[in-house]
C-alpha positions as CSV (number, residue, x, y, z in Angstrom):
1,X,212.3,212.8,113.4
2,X,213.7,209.4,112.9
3,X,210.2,206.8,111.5
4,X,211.3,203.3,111.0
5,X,212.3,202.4,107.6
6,X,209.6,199.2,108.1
7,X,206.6,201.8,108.8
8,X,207.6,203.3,105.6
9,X,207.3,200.7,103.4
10,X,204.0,199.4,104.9
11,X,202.6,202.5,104.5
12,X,203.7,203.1,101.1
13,X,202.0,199.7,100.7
14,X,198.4,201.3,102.0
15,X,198.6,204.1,100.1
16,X,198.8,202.5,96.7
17,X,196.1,199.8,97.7
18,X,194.0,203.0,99.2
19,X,194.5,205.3,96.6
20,X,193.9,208.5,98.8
21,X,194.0,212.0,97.1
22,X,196.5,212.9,99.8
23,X,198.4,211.6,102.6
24,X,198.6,213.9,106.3
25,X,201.4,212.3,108.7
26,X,199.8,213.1,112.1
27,X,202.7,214.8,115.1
28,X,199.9,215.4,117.6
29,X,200.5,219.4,117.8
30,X,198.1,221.8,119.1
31,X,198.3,223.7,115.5
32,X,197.3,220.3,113.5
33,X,194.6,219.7,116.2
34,X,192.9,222.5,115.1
35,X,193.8,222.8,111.7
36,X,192.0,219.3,111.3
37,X,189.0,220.3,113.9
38,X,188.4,223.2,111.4
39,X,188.0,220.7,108.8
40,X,185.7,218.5,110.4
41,X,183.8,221.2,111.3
42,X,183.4,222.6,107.7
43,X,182.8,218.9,106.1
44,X,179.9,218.4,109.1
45,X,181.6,215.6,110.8
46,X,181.9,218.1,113.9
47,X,179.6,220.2,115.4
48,X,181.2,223.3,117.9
49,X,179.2,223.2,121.1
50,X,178.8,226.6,123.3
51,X,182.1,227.8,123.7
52,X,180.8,229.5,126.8
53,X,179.7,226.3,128.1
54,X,181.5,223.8,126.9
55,X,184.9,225.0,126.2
56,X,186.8,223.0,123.8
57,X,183.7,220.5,123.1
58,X,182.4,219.6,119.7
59,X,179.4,217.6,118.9
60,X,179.2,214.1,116.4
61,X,176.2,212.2,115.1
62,X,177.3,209.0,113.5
63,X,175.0,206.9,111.0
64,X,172.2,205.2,112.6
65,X,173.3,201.7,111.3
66,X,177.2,202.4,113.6
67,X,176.5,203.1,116.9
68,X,178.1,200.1,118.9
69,X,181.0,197.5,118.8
70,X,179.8,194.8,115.4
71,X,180.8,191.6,117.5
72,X,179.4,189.7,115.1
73,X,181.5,190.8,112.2
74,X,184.5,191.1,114.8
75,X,187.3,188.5,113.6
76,X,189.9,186.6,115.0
77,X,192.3,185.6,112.3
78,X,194.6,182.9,113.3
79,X,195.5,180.0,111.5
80,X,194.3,177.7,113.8
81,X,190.8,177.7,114.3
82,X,191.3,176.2,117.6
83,X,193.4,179.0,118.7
84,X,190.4,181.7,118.3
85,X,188.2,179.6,120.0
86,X,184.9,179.0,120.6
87,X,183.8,182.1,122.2
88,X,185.2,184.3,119.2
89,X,184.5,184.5,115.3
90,X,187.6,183.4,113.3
91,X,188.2,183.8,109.8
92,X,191.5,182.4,108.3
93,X,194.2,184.6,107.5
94,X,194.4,184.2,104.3
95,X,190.4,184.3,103.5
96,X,190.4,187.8,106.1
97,X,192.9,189.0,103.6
98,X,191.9,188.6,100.1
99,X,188.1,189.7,101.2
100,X,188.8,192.3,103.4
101,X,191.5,193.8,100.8
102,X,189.0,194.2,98.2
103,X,187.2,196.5,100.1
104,X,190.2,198.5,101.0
105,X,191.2,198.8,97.3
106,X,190.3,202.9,96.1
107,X,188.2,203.3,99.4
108,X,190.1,206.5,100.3
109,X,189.7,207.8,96.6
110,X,188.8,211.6,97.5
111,X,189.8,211.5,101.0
112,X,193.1,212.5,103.3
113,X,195.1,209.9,104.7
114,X,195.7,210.1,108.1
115,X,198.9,208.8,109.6
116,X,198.3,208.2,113.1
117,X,201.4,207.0,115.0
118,X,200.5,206.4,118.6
119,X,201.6,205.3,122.3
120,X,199.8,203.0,124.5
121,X,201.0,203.9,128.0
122,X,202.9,206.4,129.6
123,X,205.8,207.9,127.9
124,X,209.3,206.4,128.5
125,X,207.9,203.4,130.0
126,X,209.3,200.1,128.8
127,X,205.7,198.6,129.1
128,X,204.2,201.0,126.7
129,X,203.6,199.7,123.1
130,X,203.7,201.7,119.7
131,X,200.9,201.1,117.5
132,X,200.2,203.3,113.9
133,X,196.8,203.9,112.3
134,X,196.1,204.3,109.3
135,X,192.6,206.5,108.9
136,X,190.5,208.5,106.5
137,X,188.4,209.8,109.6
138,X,188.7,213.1,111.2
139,X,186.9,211.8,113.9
140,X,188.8,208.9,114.5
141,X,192.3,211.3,114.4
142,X,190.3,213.7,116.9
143,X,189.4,210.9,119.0
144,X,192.6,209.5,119.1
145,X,194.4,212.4,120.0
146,X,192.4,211.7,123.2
147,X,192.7,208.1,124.0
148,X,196.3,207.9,123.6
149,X,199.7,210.0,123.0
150,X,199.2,210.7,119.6
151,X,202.2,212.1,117.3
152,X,206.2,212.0,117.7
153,X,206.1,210.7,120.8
154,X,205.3,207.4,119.5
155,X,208.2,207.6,116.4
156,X,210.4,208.8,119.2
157,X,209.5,205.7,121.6
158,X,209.9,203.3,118.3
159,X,213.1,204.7,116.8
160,X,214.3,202.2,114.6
161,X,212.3,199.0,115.6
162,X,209.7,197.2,114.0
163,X,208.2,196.2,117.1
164,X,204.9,197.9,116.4
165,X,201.0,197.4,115.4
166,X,199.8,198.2,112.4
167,X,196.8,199.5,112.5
168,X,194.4,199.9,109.1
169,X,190.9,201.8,108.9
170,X,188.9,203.3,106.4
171,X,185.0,204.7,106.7
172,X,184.6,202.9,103.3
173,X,181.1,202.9,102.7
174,X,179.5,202.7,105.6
175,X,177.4,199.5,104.8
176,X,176.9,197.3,107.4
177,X,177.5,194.7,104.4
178,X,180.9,195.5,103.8
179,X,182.0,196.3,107.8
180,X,184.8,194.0,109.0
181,X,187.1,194.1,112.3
182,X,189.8,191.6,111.7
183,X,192.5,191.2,114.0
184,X,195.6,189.2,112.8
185,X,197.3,188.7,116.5
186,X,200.1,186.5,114.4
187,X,200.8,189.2,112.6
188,X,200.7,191.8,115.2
189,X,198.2,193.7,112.4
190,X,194.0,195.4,112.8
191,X,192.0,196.0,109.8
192,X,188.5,197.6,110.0
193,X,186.6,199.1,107.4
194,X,182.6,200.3,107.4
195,X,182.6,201.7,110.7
196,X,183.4,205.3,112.3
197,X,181.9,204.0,115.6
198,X,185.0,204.3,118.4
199,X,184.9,200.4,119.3
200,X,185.6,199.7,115.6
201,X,187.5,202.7,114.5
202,X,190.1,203.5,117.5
203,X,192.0,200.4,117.0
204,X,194.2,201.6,120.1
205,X,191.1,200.8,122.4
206,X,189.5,197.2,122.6
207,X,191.5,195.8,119.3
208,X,195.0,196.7,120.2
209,X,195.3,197.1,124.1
210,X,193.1,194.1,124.5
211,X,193.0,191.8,121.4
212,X,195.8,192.6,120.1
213,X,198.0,192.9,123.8
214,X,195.8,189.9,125.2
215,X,197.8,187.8,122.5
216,X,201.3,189.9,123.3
217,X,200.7,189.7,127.0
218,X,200.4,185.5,126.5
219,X,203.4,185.4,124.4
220,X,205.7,188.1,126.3
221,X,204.2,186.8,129.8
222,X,202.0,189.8,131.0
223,X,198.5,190.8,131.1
224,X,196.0,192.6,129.3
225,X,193.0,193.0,131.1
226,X,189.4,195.3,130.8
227,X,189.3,196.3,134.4
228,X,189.5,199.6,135.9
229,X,192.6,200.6,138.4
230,X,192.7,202.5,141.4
231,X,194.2,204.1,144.6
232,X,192.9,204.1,147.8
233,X,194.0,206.4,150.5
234,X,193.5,205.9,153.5
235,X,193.3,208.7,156.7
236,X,197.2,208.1,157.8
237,X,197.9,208.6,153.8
238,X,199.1,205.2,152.7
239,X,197.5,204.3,149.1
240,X,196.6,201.1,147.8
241,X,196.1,200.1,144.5
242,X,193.5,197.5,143.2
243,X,192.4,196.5,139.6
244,X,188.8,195.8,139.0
245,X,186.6,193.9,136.2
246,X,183.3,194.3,135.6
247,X,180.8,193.5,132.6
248,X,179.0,196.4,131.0
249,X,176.1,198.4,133.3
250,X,178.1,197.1,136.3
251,X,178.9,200.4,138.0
252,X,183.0,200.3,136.6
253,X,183.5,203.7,135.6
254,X,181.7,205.1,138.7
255,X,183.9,202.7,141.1
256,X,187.1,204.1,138.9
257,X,185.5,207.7,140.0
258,X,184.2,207.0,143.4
259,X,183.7,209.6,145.7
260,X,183.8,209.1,149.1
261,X,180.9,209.7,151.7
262,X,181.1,212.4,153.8
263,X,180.9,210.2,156.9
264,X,184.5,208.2,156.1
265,X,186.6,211.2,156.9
266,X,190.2,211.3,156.0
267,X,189.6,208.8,152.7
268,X,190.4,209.5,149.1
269,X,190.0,207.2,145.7
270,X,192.6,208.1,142.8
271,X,192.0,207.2,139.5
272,X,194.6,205.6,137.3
273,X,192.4,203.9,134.8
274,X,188.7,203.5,134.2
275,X,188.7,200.5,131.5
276,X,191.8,198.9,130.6
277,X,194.8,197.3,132.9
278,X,198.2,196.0,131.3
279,X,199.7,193.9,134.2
280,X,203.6,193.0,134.1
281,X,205.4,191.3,137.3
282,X,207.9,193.3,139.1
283,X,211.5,192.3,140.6
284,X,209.8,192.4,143.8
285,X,207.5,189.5,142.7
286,X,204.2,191.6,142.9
287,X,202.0,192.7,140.2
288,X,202.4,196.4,138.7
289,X,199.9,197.8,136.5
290,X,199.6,200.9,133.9
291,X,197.1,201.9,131.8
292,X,197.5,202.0,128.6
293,X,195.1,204.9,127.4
294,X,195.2,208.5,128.1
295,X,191.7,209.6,127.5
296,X,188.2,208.2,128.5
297,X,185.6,206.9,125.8
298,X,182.6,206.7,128.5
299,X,179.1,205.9,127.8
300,X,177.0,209.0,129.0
301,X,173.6,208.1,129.8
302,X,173.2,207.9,133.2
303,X,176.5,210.3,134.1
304,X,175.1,212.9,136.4
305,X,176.3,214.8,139.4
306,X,174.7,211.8,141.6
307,X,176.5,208.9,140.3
308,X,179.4,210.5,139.2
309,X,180.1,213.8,139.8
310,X,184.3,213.3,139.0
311,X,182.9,212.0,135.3
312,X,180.5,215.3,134.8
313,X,183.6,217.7,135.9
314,X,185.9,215.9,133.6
315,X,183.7,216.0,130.3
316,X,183.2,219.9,131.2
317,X,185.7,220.3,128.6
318,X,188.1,219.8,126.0
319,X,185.4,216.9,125.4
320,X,183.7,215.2,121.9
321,X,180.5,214.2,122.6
322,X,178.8,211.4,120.4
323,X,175.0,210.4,119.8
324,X,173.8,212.6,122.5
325,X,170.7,215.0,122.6
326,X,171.2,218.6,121.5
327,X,170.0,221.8,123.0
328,X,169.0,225.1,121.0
329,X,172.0,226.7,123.4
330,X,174.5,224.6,121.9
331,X,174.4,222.5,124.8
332,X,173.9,218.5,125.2
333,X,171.8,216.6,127.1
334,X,171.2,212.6,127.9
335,X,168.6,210.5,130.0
336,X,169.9,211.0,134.0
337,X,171.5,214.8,133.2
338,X,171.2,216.4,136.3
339,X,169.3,219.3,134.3
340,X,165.5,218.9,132.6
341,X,165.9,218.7,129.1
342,X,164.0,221.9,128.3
343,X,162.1,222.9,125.2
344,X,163.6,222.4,121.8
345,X,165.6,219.3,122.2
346,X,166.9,218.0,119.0
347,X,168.2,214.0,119.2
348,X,170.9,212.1,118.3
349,X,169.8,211.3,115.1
350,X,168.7,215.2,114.5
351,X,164.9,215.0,115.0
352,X,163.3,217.1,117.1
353,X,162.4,214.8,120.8
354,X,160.6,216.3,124.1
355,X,159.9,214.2,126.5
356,X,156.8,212.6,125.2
357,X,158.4,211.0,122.5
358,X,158.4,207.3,122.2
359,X,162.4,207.2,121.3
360,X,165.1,208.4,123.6
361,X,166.7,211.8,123.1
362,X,170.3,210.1,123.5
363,X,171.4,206.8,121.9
364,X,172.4,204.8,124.7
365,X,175.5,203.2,123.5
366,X,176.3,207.5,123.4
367,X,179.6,208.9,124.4
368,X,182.0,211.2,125.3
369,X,185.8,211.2,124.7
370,X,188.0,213.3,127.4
371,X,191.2,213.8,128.5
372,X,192.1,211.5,131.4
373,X,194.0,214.5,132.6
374,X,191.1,216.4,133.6
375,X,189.8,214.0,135.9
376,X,189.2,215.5,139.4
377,X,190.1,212.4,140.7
378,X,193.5,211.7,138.7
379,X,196.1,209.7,140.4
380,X,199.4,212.0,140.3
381,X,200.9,208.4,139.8
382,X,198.6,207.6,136.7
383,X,201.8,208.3,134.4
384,X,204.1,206.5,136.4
385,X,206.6,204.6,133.7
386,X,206.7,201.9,136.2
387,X,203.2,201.5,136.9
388,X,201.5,201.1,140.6
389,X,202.1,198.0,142.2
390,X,198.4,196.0,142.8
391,X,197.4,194.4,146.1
392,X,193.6,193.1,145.2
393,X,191.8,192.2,141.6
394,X,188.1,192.4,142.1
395,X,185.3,190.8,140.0
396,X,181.9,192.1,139.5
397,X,178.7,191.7,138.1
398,X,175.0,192.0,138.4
399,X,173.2,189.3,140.3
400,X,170.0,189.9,142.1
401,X,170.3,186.7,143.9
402,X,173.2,183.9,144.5
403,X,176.6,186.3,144.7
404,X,176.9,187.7,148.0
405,X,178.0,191.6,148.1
406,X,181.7,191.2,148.8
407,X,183.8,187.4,149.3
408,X,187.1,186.4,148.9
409,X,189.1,183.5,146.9
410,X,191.2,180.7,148.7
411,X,194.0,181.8,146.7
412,X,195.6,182.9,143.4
413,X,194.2,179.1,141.3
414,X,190.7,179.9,143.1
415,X,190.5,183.6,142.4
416,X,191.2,182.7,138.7
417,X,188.2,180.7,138.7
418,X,186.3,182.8,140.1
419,X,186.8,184.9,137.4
420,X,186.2,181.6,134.8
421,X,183.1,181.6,135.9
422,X,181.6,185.4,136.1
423,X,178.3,185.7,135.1
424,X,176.1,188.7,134.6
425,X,172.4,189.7,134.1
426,X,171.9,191.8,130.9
427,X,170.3,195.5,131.4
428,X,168.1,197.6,129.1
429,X,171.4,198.8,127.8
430,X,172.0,195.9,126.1
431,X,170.6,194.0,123.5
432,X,167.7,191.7,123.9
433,X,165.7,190.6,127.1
434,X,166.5,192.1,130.5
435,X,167.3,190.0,133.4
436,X,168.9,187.2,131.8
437,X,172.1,185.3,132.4
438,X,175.6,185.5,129.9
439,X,178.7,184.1,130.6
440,X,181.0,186.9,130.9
441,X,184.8,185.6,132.3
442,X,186.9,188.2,133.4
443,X,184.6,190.6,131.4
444,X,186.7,189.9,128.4
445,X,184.3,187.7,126.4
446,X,184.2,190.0,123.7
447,X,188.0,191.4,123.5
448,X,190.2,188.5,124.4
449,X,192.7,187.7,121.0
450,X,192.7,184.1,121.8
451,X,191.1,180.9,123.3
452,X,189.5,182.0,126.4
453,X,190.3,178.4,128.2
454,X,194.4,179.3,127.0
455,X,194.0,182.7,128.4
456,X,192.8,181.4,131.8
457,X,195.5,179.0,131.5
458,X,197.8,182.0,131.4
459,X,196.1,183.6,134.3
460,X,197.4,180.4,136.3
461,X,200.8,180.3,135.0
462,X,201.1,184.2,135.7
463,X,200.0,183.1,139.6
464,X,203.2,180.8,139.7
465,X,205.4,183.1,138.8
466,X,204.7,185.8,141.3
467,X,205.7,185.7,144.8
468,X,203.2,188.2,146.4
469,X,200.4,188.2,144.2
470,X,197.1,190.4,144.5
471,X,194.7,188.5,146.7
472,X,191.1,188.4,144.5
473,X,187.5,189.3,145.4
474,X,184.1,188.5,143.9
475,X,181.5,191.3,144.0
476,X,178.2,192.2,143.7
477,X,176.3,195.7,144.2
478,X,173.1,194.5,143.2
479,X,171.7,192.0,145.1
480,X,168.1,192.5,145.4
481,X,165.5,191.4,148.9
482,X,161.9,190.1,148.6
483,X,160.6,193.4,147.4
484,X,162.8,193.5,144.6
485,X,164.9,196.7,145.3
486,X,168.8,196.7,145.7
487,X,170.1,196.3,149.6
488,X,173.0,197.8,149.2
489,X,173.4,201.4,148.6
490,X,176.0,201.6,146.0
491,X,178.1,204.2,144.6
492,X,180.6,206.6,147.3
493,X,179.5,203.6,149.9
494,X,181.3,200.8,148.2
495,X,184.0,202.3,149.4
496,X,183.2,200.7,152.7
497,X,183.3,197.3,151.0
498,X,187.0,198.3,149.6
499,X,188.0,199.2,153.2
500,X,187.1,195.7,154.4
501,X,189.5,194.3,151.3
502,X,192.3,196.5,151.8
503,X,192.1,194.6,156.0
504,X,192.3,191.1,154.1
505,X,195.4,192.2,152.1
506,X,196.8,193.5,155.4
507,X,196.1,189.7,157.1
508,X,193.1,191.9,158.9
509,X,189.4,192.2,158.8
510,X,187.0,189.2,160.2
511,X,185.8,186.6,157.9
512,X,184.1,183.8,158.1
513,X,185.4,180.7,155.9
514,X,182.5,179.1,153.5
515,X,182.1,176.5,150.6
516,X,182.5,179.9,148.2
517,X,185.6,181.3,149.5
518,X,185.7,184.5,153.1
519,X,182.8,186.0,153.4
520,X,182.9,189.1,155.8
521,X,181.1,188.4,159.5
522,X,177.9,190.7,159.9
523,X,179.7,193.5,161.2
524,X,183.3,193.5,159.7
525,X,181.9,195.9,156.7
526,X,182.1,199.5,158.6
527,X,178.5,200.6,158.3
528,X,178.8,203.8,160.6
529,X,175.7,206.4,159.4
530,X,174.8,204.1,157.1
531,X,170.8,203.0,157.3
532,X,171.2,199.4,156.9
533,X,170.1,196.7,159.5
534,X,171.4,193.8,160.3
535,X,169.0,191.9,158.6
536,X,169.8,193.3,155.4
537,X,173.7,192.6,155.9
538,X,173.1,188.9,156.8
539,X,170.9,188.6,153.0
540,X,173.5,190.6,151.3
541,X,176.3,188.0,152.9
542,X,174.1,185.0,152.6
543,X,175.2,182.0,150.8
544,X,172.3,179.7,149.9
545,X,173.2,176.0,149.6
546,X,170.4,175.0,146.8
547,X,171.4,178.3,144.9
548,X,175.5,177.2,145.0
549,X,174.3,173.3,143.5
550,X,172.2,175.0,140.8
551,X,175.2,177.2,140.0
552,X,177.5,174.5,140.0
553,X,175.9,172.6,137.6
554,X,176.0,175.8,135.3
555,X,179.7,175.9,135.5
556,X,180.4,172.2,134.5
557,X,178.3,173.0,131.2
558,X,179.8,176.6,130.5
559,X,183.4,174.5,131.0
560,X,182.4,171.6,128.7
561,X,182.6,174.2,125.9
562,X,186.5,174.4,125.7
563,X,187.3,170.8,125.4
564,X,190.5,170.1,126.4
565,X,191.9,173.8,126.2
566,X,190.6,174.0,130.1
567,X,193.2,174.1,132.5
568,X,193.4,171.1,134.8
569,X,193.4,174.1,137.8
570,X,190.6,175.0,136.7
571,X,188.8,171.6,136.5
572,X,190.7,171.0,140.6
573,X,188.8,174.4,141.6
574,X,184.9,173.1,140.1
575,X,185.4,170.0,141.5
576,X,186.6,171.3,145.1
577,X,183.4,173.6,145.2
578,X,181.2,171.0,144.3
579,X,182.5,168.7,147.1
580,X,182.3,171.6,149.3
581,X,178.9,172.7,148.4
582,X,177.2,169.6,148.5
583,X,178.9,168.8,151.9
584,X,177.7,171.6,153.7
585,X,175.0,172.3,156.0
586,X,172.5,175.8,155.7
């Protein structure tokens, strides 16, 4: 096996500066999975679950203090602070460096090394990028094995290049005082250190294929995007593919999953992806995606044979569960299983919990890591080296009121906006109050490498460079009427909202132009067995003037942020909206 003499000498570098007792270079065999499972599970950092059960699954409780992406001690290092941004933290190189280092010096004293070398992206495709890791974490070389194609492959794809990101992590202590996630996208170079938690620790995941490749994709002219990709297939067996982003608790990895009702006969969803997109132009001037990952890192509360009965087949297996609730079978459990927890319930931080306890039995940042493989739903083109070629982008969030269920942009510029401008209302999932409103554009907020107003500048300049681009959609699932509860039903039945999209990329399906972009008429959305009246359609399709000049305003102030980083398309595309909101007539 041919490893590039630059990979060498870097890690030579790490190794003296971590001072491990001894260094393991990872080649992603079956033997060295469970040679190092066997060590996890005598150290404790692994758990076997009923091998009856739950073949191939093994149980980890991290610390209680590293249970969720740190944002706030997530860096961007670039020289110029203007090119982090205002919506990310930036530390200067050089500052990120000498700190961080100090850290790193003897942290791996009485630890392995892990050598991690890794593919983002099918194997043999000339989109896929090599990344190595550097890791004193079983765990994080378990998990890994997962989430990407761990092991020769990735040498094999580099050969003698040293086109590749370098990736360093150690558990160091722990402390939440000495935990830092510094990206240097200059450098094409991670370091994270106090964390084990899979947001921090698999730097394939958010840091590389979207900080990291959000920064690559500007500079190489491609996209890196947190949306979910899928085919649809429709009775005559033609598939279309569409790309979707949503903030957290928006329904993503069900859509990615989505069954379909039993009443839309002949119709099947594929899944290629469920949370990352890398999006190059083709010779044929349309937009191809892949995704990057091979695994999925899925949170599990609220995974049950209701919402998402492809997820609870897939993580049957072959599976590493995190922070979930344990059962005196050897069995887990979360809040929305489809089973009663039963008696004897242990939680994810190893108390004992029954279901009058004042804590949940399952963190619910908790998670399971599973081969993408094993998805019922699987696309047999999910490992395509070319990708599948995009016809819609959709953009989603949670709005009780304002956003009808399902519209459409003007074009490519006004789509882009659209997506400038997503907003979401936070859940009980996340931290602080429930209900209220953040800013979440393109739901990358948190994991784009660079200034956000650049990055939609790149959006536009992508648009002018494709021929037949994706048309884009805006929508919502949880609009709410007067007594509070959601109209629309949700979950296999969106697929009748993705039915009505795939007619507007086919110059079908009836619309009705308004200030917002096409809305669908009353009855363009097929609603056959479906309980819903036509009151109910014409509140989830409404548009409500006062709401649009209230929102309007929002948007000016949310733009104001970025200075003069904002693109003058987007500035045309406020304006325009504003004109045509106050000019109209409810």
């Amino acid at each position: 096996m041919t490893i590039s003499e630059s990979a060498k000498r870097w890690i030579q570098e790490l190794t003296a500066l971590c001072q491990p007792d001894d260094v393991t270079w990872c080649d992603g065999s079956e033997a060295e999975r469970d040679r190092i499972t066997k060590e996890a599970v005598e150290r404790g950092e692994l758990m076997p679950l009923s091998q009856d059960k739950l073949p191939g699954c093994y149980y980890h409780r991290s610390h209680p203090t590293d249970v969720a992406r740190t944002e706030h001690l997530t860096f961007i290092c670039t020289k110029d602070k203007e090119d982090a941004g205002p919506t990310n933290n930036w530390m200067s190189p050089g500052d990120a460096r000498e700190k961080v280092a100090k850290l790193f010096k003897g942290s791996m004293r009485g630890r392995t090394m892990f050598v991690v070398p890794f593919l983002m992206g099918p194997v043999g495709s000339r989109f896929s990028k090599v990344g190595v890791q550097i890791t004193d974490s079983r765990y994080v070389v378990l998990n890994m094995r997962i989430m990407t194609r761990m092991g020769n492959a990735a040498w094999e794809h580099l050969g003698s290049s040293d086109d590749f990101t370098r990736c360093l992590h150690s558990l160091g202590d722990l402390s939440p005082d000495r935990r830092y996630i510094c990206h240097f996208p200059e450098d094409n170079e991670i370091w994270s250190i106090g964390s084990g938690y899979g947001g921090n620790a698999l730097l394939g995941k958010k840091c590389l294929a979207l900080r990291i490749a959000s920064f690559l994709g500007r500079k190489e002219g491609w996209m890196a995007e947190h949306m979910l990709i899928l085919g649809i297939q429709n009775p005559e067996g033609e598939t279309h593919y569409i790309t979707g982003a949503f903030p957290s608790a928006c329904g993503k990895t069900n859509l990615a999953m989505l069954v379909p009702p039993a009443m839309l006969k002949g119709w099947k969803v594929w899944t290629v992806g469920d949370d990352i997109a890398w999006l190059r132009i083709g010779d044929d001037g349309r937009l191809w995606a892949i995704n990057p990952e091979a695994g999925f890192f899925g949170v599990v509360p609220g995974t049950s044979s209701k919402t998402n009965p492809n997820a609870m087949a897939t993580i049957g297996r072959n599976t590493i569960y995190t922070n979930v609730a344990l059962r005196p079978d050897k069995t887990v459990w979360w809040e929305g299983h489809d089973e009663p927890p039963g008696p004897g319930v242990i939680d994810w931080q190893g108390k004992p919990w029954s279901p009058e306890s004042s804590e949940k039995a399952a963190h619910p940042n908790s998670r399971f890591t599973a081969p993408a493989s094993q998805c019922p739903s699987i696309s047999p083109e999910w490992e395509n080296p070319q990708g599948v070629p995009i016809s819609a982008i959709l953009f989603g969030a949670r709005r009780q009121r304002v956003m009808p269920l399902i519209y459409q942009s003007f074009n490519w510029q006004h789509g882009t906006f659209l997506g400038a401008t997503m907003s979401s209302e936070t859940t009980a999932a996340a931290v602080g109050k429930v209900g209220v409103m953040r800013r979440d554009p393109m739901a990358m907020l948190p994991f784009c490498g660079y200034n956000m107003a650049d990055y939609w500048g790149h959006w536009l300049a992508m648009g002018r460079r494709m021929t037949s681009p994706p048309k884009i959609f805006r929508v919502n699932w949880f609009r709410t009427g007067e007594n509070g509860k959601f109209l629309w039903p949700g979950f296999g039945d969106n697929l009748r909202v993705l039915k009505w999209i795939l007619e507007r990329c086919q110059g079908r399906g009836e619309a009705v132009e308004t200030p917002i972009g096409y809305v669908p008429g009353k009855n363009a959305i097929d609603r056959a067995g479906l309980d819903l009246p036509d009151s109910a359609m014409e509140q989830l399709l409404k548009v409500d003037r006062a709401e649009w000049i209230e929102a309007v305003h929002g948007q000016h102030e949310w733009f104001e942020k970025f200075g003069d980083h904002v693109p003058p398309g987007i500035w045309e595309e406020h304006e325009a909206l504003a004109r045509r909101v106050v000019s109209s007539h409810e």
